[in-house]
VMD Tcl script that draws the C-alpha trace (Angstrom):
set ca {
  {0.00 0.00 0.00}
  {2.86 2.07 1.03}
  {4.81 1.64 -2.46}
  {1.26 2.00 -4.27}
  {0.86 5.54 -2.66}
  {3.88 6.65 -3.36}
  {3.41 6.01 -7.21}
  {0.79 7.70 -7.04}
  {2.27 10.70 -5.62}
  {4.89 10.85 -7.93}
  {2.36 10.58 -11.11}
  {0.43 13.41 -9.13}
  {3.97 15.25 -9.00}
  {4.65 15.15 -12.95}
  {1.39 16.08 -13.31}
  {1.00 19.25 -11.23}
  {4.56 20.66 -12.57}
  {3.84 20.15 -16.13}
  {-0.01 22.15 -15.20}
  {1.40 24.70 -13.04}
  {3.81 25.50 -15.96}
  {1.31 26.05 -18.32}
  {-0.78 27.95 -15.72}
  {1.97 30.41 -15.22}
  {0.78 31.82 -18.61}
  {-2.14 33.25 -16.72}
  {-5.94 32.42 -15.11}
  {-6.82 31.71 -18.84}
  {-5.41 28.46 -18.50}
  {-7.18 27.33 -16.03}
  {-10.71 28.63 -17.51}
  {-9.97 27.10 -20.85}
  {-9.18 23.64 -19.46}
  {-12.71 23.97 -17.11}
  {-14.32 25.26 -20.36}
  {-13.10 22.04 -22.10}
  {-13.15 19.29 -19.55}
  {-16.29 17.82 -18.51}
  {-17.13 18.75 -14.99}
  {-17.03 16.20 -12.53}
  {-19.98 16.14 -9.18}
  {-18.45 15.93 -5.99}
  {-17.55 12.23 -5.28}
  {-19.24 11.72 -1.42}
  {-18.80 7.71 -2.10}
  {-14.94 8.45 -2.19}
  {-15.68 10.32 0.96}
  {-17.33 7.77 2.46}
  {-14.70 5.09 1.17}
  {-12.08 7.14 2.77}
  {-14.34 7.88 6.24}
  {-15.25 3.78 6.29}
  {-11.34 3.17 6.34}
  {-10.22 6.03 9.00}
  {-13.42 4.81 11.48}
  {-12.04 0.91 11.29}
  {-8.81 1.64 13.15}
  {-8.82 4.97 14.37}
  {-7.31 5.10 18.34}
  {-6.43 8.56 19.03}
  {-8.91 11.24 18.83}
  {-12.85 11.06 18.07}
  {-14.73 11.25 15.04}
  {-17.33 13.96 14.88}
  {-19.55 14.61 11.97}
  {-20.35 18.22 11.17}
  {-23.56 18.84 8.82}
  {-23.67 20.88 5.45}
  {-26.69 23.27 4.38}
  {-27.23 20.96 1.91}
  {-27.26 17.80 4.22}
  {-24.20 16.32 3.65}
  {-22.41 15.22 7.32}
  {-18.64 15.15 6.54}
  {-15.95 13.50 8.87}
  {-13.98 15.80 11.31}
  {-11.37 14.01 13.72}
  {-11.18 15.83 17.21}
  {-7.84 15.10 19.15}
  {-7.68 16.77 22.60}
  {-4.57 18.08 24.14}
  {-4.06 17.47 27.52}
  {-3.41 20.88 28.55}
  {-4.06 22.70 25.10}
  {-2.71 26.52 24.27}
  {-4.91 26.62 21.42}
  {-6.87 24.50 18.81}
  {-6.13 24.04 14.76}
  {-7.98 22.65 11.98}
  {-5.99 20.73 9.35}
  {-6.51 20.79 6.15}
  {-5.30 18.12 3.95}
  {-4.33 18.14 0.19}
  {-6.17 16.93 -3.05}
  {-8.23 13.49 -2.79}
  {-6.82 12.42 0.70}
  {-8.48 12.41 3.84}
  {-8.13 13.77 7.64}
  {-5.76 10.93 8.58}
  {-3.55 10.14 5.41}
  {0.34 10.14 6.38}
  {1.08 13.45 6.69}
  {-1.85 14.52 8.11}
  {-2.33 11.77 11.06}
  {0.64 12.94 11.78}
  {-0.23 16.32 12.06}
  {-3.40 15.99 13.70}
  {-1.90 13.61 16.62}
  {1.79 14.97 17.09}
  {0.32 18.89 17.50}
  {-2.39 17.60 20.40}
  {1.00 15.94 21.86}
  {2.56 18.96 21.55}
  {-0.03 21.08 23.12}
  {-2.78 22.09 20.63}
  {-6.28 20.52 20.40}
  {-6.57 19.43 16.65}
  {-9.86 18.84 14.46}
  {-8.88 17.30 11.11}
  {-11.65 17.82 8.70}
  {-12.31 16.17 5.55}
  {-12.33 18.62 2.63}
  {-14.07 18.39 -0.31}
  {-12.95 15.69 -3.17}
  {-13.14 14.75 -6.73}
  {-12.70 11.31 -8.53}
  {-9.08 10.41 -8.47}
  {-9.38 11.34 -12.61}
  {-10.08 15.18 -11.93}
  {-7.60 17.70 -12.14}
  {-6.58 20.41 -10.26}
  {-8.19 23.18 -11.65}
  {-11.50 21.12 -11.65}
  {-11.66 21.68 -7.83}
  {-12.14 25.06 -8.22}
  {-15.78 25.17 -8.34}
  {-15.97 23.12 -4.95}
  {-14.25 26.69 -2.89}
  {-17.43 27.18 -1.53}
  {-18.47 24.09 -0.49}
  {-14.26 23.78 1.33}
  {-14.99 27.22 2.76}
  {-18.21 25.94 4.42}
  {-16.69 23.01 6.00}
  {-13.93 25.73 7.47}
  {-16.39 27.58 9.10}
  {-18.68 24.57 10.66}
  {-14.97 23.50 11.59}
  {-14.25 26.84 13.63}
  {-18.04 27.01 14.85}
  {-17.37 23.33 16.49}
  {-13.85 24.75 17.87}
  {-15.80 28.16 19.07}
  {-18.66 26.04 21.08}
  {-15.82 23.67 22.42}
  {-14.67 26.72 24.49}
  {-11.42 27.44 22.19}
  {-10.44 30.80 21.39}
  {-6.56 30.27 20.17}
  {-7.87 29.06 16.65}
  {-5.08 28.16 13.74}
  {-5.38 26.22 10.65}
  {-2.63 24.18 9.55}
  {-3.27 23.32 5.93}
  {-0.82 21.41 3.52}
  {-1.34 21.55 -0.58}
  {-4.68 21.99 -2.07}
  {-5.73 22.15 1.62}
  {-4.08 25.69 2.36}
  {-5.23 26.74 -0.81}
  {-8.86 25.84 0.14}
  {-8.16 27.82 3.88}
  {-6.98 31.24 2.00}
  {-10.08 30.92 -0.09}
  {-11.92 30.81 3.12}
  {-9.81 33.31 5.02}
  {-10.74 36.00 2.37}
  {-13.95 35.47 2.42}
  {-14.96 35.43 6.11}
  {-16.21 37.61 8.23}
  {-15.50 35.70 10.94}
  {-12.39 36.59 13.38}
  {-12.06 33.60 15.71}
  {-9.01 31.71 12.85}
  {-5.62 34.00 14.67}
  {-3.25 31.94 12.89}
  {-2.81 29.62 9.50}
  {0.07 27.70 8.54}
  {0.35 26.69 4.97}
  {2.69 23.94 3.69}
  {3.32 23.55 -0.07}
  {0.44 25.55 -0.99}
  {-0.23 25.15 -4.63}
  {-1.72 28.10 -6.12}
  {-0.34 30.68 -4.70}
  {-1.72 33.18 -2.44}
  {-4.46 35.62 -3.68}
  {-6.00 38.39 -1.71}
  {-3.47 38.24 1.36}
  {-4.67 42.17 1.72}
  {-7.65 40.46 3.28}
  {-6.15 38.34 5.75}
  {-5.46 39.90 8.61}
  {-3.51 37.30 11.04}
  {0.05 36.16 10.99}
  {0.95 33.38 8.37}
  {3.54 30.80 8.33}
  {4.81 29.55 4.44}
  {6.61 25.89 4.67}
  {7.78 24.17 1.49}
  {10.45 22.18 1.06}
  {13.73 22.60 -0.80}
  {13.23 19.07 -2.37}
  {9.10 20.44 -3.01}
  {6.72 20.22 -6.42}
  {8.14 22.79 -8.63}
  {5.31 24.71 -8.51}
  {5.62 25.28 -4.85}
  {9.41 26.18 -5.17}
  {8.84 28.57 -7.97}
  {6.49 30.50 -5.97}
  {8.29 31.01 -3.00}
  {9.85 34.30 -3.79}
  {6.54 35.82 -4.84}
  {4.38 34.57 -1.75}
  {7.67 35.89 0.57}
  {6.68 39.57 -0.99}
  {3.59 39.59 0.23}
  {3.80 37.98 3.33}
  {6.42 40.51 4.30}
  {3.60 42.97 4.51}
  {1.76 40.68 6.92}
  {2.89 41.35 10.78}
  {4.14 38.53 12.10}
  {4.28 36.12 9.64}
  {7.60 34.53 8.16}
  {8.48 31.77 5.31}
  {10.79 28.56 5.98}
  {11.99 26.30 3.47}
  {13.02 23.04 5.00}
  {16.53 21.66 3.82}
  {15.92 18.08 1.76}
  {12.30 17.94 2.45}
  {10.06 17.07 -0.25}
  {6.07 17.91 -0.91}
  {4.42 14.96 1.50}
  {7.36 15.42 4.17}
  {8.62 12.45 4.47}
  {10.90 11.36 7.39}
  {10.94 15.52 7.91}
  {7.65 15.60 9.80}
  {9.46 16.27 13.34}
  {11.15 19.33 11.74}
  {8.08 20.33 9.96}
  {6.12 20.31 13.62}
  {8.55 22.15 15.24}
  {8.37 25.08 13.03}
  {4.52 25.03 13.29}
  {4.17 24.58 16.70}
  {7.06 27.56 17.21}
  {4.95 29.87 15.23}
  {1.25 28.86 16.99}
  {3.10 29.79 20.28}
  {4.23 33.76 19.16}
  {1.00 33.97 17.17}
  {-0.93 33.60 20.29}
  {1.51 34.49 23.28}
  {-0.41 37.30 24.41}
  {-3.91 35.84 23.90}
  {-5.55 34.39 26.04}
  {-5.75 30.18 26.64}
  {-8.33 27.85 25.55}
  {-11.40 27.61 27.86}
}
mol new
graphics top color blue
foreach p $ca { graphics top sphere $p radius 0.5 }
foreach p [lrange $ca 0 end-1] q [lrange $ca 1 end] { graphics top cylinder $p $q radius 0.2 }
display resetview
């Protein structure tokens, strides 16, 4: 399963930097390939698929199901810290789910490490779909954000972060620009795809994480997304030596940095509940 998922990753890889090439010519890219690919419906049985798996052998933390307008309940993993400094919602990136590699690791390390995690499951497509195909599901990802901070707000929690990684923290700026909402006082993106759009709108200190090893796409934006977070108070970019998009064996490192930046966003504020 392992070896499977890394294939996969690395097909995803060649993919995306061959895309994100072409998209550098501009948003006409993108409309022109959603003008000429047919659209896909949001794929709840791969939800479910993924959901069915987590719920078989999940140990740490609780599942809790948070309800749509439209109905829908999607899967949201809550992992208390023991004496937590704040709470984050992690975002994972395209197709996966609230507990794949990276982001079980995420979502149990940072409630070891002092911060109450909910791990939500984001919006997906069939494993065909391309990137630029998930755009029309923003609003639906920026709804599950906010049912995810509403469930954090009635928990007591007022040190709220999102740690996103991918198509994930791509999904949280969409949200964080849109918002009126103020309860979010930190977001850490990892390997963010897309770029960031409408940072004039976000008003809380960001951390940027890629890796030196990342997608290309993620490595050729660095120096642009650095610009503008440099007009954002408190907020900083790290690039983490040999780590690649997913990580791997880096994860330690990766938390460290996170978990150092949650702790200035919100060292004056005041403590969970």
């Amino acid at each position: 399963m392992a070896s499977a998922c890394a294939r996969c990753r690395s097909h995803l890889r060649s993919g995306l930097d061959w895309q994100y090439r072409k998209a550098r010519f501009g948003g006409l890219f993108v409309l022109l390939v959603l003008a000429a690919v047919p659209a896909f419906a949001q794929d709840y049985e791969r939800e479910k698929r993924w959901s069915d798996s987590i719920l078989k052998t999940l140990i740490i933390g609780k599942a809790e199901w948070l309800q749509q307008k439209n109905g829908h309940r999607f899967l949201a993993l809550y992992t208390e810290a023991e004496k937590p400094r704040g709470a984050d919602i992690v975002a994972h990136g395209r197709g996966w789910s609230p507990d794949f590699e990276l982001y079980g690791t995420l979502r149990t390390r940072l409630a070891e490490l002092g911060y109450t995690t909910l791990s939500i499951q984001l919006p997906v497509l069939p494993s065909t779909a391309i990137l630029g195909l998930y755009v029309p599901l923003y609003p639906d990802a920026r709804e599950r954000f906010q049912l995810a901070v509403d469930f954090l707000k009635a928990k007591g929690h007022r040190n709220i972060g999102i740690v996103s990684h991918s198509l994930g923290a791509t999904m949280a700026n969409q949200y964080l620009i849109r918002t009126d909402d103020t309860a979010v006082g930190a977001w850490a993106f990892i390997g963010i795809l897309q770029g960031l759009v409408e940072t004039f709108r976000v008003k809380i200190p960001v951390l940027d994480v890629y890796g030196s090893l990342d997608w290309i796409v993620v490595r050729q934006g660095a120096s642009e997304r650095n610009a503008q977070i440099q007009r954002m108070a408190g907020s900083e970019q790290v690039e983490v030596q040999d780590a690649k998009h997913f990580f791997e064996d880096k994860e330690e490192e990766l938390l460290r940095i996170v978990v150092a930046f949650l702790d200035k966003s919100f060292h004056d504020r005041p403590v969970a509940k």
